[in-house]
C-alpha positions as CSV (number, residue, x, y, z in Angstrom):
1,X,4.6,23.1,-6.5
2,X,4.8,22.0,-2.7
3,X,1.6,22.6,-0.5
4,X,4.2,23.1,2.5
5,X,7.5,24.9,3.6
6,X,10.2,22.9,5.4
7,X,9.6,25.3,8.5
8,X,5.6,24.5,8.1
9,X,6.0,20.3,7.9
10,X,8.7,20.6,10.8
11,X,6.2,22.7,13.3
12,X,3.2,20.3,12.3
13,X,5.6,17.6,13.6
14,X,6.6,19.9,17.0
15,X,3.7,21.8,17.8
16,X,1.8,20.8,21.1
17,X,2.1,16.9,21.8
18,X,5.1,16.0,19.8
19,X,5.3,13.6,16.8
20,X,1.5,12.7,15.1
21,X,0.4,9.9,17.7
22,X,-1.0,9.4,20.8
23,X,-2.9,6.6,23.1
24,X,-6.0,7.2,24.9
25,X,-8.3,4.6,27.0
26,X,-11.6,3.8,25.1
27,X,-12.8,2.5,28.4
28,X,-13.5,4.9,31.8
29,X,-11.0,4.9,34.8
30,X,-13.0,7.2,37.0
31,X,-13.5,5.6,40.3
32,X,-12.7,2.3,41.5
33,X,-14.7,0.1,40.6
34,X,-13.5,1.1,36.7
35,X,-10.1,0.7,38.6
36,X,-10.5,-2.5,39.8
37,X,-12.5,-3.8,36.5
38,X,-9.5,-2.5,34.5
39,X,-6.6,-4.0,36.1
40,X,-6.5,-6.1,39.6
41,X,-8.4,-8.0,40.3
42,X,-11.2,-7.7,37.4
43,X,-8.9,-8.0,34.6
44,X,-8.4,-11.7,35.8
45,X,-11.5,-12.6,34.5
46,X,-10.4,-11.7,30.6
47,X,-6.9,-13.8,31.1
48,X,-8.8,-16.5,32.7
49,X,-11.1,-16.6,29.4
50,X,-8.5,-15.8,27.0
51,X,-6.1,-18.6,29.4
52,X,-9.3,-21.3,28.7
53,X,-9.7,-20.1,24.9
54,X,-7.3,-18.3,23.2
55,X,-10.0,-17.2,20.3
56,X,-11.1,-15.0,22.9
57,X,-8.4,-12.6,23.0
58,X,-10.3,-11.2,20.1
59,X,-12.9,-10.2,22.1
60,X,-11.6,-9.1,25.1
61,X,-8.1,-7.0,23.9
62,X,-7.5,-4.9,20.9
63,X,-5.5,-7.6,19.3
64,X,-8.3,-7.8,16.7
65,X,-8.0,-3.9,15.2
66,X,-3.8,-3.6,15.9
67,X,-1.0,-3.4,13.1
68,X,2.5,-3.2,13.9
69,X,4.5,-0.9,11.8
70,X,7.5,-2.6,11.6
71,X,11.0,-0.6,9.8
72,X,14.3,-0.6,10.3
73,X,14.6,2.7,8.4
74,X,17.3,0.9,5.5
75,X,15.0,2.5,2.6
76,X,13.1,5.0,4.0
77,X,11.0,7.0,1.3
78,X,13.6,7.9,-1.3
79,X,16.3,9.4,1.1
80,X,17.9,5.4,1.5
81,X,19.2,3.9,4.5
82,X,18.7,6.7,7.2
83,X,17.9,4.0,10.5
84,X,15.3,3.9,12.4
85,X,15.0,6.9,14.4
86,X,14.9,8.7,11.5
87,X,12.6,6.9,9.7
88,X,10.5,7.5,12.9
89,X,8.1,10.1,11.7
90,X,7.3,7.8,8.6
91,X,6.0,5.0,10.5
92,X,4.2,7.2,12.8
93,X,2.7,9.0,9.5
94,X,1.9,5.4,8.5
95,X,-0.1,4.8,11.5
96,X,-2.0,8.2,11.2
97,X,-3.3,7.5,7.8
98,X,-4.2,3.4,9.2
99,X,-6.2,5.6,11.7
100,X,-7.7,7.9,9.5
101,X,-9.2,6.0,6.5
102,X,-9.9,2.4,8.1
103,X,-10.0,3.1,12.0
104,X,-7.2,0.4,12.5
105,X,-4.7,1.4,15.3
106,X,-1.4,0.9,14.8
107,X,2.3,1.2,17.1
108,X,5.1,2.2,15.1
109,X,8.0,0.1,16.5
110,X,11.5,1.0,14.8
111,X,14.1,-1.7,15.4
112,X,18.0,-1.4,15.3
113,X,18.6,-4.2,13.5
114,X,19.9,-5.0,9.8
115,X,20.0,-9.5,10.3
116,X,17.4,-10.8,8.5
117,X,17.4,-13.7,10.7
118,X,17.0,-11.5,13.6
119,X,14.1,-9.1,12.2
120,X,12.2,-12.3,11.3
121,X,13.0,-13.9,15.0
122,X,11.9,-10.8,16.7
123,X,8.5,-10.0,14.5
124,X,7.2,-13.8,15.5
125,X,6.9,-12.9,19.2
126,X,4.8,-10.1,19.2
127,X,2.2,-12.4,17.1
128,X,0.1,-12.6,20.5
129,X,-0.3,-8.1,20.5
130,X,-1.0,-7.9,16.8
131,X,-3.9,-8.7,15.0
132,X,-1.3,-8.0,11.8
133,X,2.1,-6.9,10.8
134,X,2.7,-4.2,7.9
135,X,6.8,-4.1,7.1
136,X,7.7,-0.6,5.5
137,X,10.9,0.4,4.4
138,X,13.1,-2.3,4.8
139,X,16.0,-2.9,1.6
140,X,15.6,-5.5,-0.7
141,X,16.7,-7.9,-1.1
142,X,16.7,-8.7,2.7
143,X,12.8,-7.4,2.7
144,X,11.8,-10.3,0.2
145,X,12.7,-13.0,2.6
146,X,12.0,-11.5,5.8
147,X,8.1,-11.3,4.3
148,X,8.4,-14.8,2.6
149,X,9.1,-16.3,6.0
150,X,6.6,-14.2,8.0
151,X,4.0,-15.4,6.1
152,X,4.8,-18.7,6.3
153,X,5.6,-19.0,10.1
154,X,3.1,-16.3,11.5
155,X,-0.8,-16.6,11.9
156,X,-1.4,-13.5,11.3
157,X,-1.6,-11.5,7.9
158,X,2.1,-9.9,7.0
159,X,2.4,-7.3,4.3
160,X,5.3,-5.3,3.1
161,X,3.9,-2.6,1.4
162,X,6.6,-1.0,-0.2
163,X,6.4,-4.1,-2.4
164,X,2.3,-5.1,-2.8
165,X,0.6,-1.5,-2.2
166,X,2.3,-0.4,-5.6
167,X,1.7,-3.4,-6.9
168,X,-1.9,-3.4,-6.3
169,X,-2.6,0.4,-7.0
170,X,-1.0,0.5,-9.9
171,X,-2.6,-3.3,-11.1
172,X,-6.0,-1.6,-10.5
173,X,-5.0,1.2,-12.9
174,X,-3.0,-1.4,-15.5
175,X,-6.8,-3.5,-15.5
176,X,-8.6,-0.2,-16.7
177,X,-6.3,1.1,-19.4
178,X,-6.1,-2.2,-20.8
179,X,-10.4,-1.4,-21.1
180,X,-9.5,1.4,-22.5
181,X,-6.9,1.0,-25.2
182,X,-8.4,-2.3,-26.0
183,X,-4.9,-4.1,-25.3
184,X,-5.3,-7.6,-24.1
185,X,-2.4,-8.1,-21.0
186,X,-1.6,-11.5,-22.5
187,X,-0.1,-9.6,-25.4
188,X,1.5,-7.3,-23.8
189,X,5.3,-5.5,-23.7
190,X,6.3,-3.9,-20.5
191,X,9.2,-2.0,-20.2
192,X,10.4,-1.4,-16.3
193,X,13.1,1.0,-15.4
194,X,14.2,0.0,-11.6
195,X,14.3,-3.8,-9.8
196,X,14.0,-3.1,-6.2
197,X,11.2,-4.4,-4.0
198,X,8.4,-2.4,-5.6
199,X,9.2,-3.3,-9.3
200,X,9.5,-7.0,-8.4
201,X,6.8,-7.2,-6.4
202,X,4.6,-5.1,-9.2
203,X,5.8,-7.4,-12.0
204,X,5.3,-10.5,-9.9
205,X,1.4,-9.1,-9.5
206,X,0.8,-8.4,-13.2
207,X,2.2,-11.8,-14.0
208,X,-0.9,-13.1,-11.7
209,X,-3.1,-10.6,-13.3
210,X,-2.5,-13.0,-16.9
211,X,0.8,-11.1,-18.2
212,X,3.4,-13.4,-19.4
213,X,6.8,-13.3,-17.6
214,X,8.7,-13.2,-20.8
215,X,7.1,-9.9,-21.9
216,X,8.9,-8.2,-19.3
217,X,12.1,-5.9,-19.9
218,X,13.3,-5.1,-16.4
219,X,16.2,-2.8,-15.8
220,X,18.4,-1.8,-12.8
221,X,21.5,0.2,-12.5
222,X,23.8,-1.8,-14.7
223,X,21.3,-2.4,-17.5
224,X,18.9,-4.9,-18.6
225,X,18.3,-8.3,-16.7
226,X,19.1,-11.1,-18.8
227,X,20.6,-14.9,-17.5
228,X,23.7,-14.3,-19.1
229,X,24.7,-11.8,-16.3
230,X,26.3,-13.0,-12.6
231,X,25.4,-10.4,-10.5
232,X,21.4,-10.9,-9.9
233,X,19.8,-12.7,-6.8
234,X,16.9,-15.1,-7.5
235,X,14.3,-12.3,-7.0
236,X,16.3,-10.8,-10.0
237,X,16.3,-14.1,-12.2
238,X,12.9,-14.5,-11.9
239,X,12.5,-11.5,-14.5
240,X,15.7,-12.1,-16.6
241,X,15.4,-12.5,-20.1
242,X,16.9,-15.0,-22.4
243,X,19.8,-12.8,-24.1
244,X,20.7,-9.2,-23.5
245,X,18.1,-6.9,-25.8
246,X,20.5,-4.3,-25.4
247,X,19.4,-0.8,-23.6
248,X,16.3,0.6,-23.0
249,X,16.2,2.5,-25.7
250,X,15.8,-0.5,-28.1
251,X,13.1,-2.5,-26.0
252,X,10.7,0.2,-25.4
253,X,10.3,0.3,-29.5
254,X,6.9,-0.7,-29.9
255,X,6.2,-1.6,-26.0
256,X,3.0,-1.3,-24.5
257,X,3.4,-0.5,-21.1
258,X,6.4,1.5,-19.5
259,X,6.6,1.1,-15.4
260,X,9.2,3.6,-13.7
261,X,10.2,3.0,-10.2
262,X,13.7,4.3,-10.5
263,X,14.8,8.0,-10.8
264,X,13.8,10.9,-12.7
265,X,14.2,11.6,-16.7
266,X,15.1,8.1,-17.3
267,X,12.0,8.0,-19.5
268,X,12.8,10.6,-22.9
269,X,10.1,12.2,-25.3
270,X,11.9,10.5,-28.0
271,X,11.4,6.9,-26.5
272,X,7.8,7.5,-25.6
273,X,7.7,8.5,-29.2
274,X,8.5,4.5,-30.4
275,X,6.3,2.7,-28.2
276,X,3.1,1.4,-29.3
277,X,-0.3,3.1,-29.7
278,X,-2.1,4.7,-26.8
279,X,0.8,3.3,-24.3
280,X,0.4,2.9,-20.9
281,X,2.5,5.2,-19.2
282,X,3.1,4.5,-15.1
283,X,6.2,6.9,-14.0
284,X,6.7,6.7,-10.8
285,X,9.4,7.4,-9.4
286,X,8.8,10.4,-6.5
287,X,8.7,13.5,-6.3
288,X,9.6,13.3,-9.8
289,X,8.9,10.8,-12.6
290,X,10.6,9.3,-15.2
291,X,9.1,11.4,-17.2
292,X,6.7,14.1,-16.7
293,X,3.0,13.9,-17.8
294,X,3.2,17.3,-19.7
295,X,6.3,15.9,-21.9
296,X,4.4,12.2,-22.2
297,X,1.0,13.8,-23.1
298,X,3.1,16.0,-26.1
299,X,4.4,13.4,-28.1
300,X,1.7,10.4,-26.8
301,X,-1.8,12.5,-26.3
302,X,-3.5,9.2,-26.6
303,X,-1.3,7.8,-23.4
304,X,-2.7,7.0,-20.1
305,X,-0.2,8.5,-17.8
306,X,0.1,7.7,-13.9
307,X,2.6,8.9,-11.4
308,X,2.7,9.5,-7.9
309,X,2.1,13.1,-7.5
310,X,-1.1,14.6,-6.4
311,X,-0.9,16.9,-8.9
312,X,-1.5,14.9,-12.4
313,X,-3.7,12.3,-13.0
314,X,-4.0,8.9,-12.1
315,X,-2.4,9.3,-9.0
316,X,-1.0,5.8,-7.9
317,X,-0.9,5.9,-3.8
318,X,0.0,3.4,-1.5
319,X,-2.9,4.9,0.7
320,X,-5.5,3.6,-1.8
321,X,-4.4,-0.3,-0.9
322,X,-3.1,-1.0,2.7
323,X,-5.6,0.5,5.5
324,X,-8.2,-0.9,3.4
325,X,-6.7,-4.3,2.5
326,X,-5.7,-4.5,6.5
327,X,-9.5,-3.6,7.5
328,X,-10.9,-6.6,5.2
329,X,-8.1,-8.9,6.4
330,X,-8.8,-8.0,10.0
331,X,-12.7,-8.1,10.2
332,X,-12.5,-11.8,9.2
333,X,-9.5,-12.5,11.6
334,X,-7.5,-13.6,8.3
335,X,-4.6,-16.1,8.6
336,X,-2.5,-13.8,5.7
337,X,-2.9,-11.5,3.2
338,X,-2.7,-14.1,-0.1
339,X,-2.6,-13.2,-4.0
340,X,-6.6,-13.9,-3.9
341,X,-7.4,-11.0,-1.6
342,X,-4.7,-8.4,-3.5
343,X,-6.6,-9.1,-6.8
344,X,-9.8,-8.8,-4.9
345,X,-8.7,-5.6,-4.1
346,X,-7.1,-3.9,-7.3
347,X,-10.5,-5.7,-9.1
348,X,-12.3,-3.4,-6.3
349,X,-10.6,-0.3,-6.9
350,X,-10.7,-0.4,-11.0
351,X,-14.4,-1.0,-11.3
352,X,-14.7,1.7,-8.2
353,X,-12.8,4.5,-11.3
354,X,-16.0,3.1,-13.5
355,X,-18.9,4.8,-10.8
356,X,-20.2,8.0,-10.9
357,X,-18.4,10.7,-9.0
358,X,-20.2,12.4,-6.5
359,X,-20.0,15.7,-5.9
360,X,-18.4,16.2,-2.2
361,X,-15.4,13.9,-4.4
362,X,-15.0,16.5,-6.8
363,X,-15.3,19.4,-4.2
364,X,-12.7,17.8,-2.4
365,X,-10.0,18.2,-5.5
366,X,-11.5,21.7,-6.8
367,X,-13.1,19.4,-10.0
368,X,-15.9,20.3,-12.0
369,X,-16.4,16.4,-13.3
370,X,-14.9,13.6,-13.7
371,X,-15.5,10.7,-15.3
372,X,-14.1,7.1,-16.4
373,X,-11.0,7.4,-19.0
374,X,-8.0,7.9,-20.0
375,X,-7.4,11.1,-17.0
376,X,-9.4,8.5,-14.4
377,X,-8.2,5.2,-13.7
378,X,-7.7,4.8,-10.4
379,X,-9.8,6.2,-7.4
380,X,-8.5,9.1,-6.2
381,X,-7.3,8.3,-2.6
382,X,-9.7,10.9,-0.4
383,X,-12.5,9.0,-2.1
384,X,-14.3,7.6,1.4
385,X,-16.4,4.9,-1.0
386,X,-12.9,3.0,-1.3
387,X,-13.0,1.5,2.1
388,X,-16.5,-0.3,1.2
389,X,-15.7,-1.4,-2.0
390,X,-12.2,-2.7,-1.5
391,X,-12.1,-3.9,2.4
392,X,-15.7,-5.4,1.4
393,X,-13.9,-7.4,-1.6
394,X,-11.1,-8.6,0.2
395,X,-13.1,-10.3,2.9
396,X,-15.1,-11.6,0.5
397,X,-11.9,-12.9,-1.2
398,X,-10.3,-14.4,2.7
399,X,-13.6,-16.1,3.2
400,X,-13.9,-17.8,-0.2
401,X,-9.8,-18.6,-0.3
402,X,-10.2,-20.5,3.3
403,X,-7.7,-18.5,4.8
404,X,-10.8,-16.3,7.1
405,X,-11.1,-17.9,10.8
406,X,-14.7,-15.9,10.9
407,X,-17.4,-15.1,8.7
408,X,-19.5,-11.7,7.5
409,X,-22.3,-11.1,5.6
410,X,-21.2,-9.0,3.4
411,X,-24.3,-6.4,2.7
412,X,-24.1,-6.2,6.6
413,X,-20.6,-5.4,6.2
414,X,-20.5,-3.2,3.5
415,X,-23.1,-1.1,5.4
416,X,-20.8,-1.5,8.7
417,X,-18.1,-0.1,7.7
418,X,-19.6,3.1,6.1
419,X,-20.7,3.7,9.3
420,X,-17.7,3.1,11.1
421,X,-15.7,5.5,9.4
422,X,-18.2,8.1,9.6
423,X,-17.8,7.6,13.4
424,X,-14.6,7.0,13.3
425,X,-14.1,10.5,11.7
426,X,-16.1,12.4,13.8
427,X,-14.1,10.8,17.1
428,X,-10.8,12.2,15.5
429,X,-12.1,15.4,14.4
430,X,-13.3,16.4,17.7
431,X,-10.2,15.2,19.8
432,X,-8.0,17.4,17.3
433,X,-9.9,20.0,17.8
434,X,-9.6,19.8,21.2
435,X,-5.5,21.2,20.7
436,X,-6.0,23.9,19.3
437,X,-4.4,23.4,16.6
438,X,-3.4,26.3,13.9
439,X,-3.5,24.1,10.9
């Protein structure tokens, strides 16, 4: 059931200043000294230090706490390859929820452009802005090299998180059941329906997590990938299997682990039915899953289901893994986001599920309790503990990898950044407040 009417998400868009960002100065421009300090002739004096020692732009700009959202609006959400104007209000959304549970500000910039060659080429010169660059809905398979090379030219961390925040979400939920059921991932069979970006990118993270490439069963459109077919790119072959297996329907027989990001009902009761005990069960596909967790929890009670509504359990959100990943990358002026610091941070948020809840957590989701299992996986993503556990992890995980340029304690910085948000949320509640809003 949706929390909104069309009319209601369009006026929240409209109403007052339009669209769901704005800039403001953090520094006064009252008189003229501020004036002169601001721009000419003070501001001299931070170019000449930045012009001597480039390191110092850090401290003298906001270089060190600014994303780019970068999208050229070819595979926006699940509506496809709208452009970027109207994939518009999705980066701006982006940059609201950067803001909101890490304090990183962010500009949304939406590019007319579909060249590869040409996205890469204009993402390297705006290294000297951005402290880091988060790609969102760009196609694959263009999106796999534009990040590839990104990440090798740029000195900056670059994440596409349409392929690594599912990835890592659902990774941090894939470590827990495998507590659970007592399933070792080395063992495992895994079943995926849909090889875009996401699925790729998810499979490519479990293999690092310990689970065997040739345990995989991916499928797209025209059926299973195997190296007998001609029609699959090397982001493809990299999960093809030896022979055709034949349809989905034969390999999820006594599978272990089923991973939908594809379209809904591809996922029957029947098929759930042949899979192996207490199977792991992530459907999703949005708004609606492969299969849903009513119809997987009849014939499989002992499943552990995930999806990507709000509304079930185990709800695997992108919003759980990027501001927080971004925050740890930026407070130790990172060089890139590498495989160490994703682990770092789905190892963060599964041992996070294993805490107590407190109570303003299960206030905030009208629960009574909540507790470690099967229904609790993964963090739910309100819970403001995240960004200390998992930013805290992956600057641990920079620092120890050598790709940090700076170093934290981290008890100082665990402790920091609690404060920071509570700041941080206090800032943004009062200069909301301040419009009046009916909301």
């Amino acid at each position: 059931m949706s929390l909104f009417t069309r009319e209601e998400a369009l006026e929240y868009h409209s109403m007052g200043r339009k669209g769901k960002l704005e800039v403001l100065p953090v520094k006064p421009c009252a008189n003229q000294k501020h004036l002169s300090m601001a721009y000419s002739p003070g501001v001299a004096e931070a170019c000449l230090e930045i012009a001597d020692n480039p390191a110092k732009v850090f401290d003298y700009t906001n270089r060190a706490n600014l994303v780019a959202v970068i999208s050229n609006g070819t595979a926006v959400l699940g509506l496809g390859d709208i452009g970027p104007m109207a994939g518009k209000p999705v980066m701006e959304g982006k940059g609201v929820l950067f803001k909101a549970f890490a304090d990183i500000d962010v500009y949304d910039i939406n590019i007319n452009q579909k060249d590869p060659e040409k996205i890469i080429e204009f993402v390297k010169m705006l290294e000297p802005t951005f402290g880091g660059i988060n790609l969102e809905d760009i196609k694959a398979p263009e999106c796999f090299k534009i990040e590839e090379t990104l990440i090798e030219e740029m000195d900056i961390p670059v994440f596409h998180d349409d392929q690594h925040g599912t990835a890592i979400i659902s990774g941090a939920g894939l470590l827990n059941a495998l507590e659970i059921t007592g399933k070792k991932i080395e063992d495992m069979k895994m079943v995926v329906s849909g090889a875009g970006a996401a699925s790729i990118a998810c499979c490519k993270f479990y293999v690092s997590l310990g689970l065997p490439a040739e345990n995989i069963f991916m499928y797209d459109s025209r059926g299973l990938l195997h190296k007998d077919r001609k029609d699959l790119n090397k982001y493809k072959l990299e999960f093809a299997q030896s022979k055709d297996f034949g349809a989905m329907t034969e390999t999820i027989k006594g599978a272990d682990v089923f991973i939908g990001l594809s379209v809904k009902g591809l996922l029957s009761k029947d098929m759930v039915k042949t899979m192996a005990k207490s199977p792991i069960i992530f459907a999703m596909a949005n708004p609606d899953p492969e299969i849903s967790y009513p119809d997987a929890k009849e014939v499989s009670p002992d499943c552990i289901m995930g999806t990507g509504r709000s509304d079930y359990p185990n709800q695997v959100n992108n919003v759980s893994g990027f501001p927080f990943i971004f925050r740890g990358a930026l407070d130790v002026n990172a060089r890139k986001i590498n495989e160490e610091m994703k682990i770092a941070a789905a190892s963060a948020l599964a041992d996070l599920a294993k805490e107590p809840v407190p109570q303003d957590m299960l206030d905030a989701y009208g629960l009574k309790e909540l507790s470690f299992g099967p229904d609790y996986v993964i963090p739910k993503p309100l819970d403001s503990r995240i960004i200390e556990w998992e930013s805290t992890a992956v600057a641990e995980a920079a620092m120890t990898s050598g790709v940090a340029r700076s170093k934290v304690d981290l008890s100082e910085y665990r402790q920091s950044l609690k404060v920071r948000m509570e700041q941080s949320r206090i800032r943004i509640k009062d200069f909301i407040s301040s419009y009046n809003l009916n909301l």
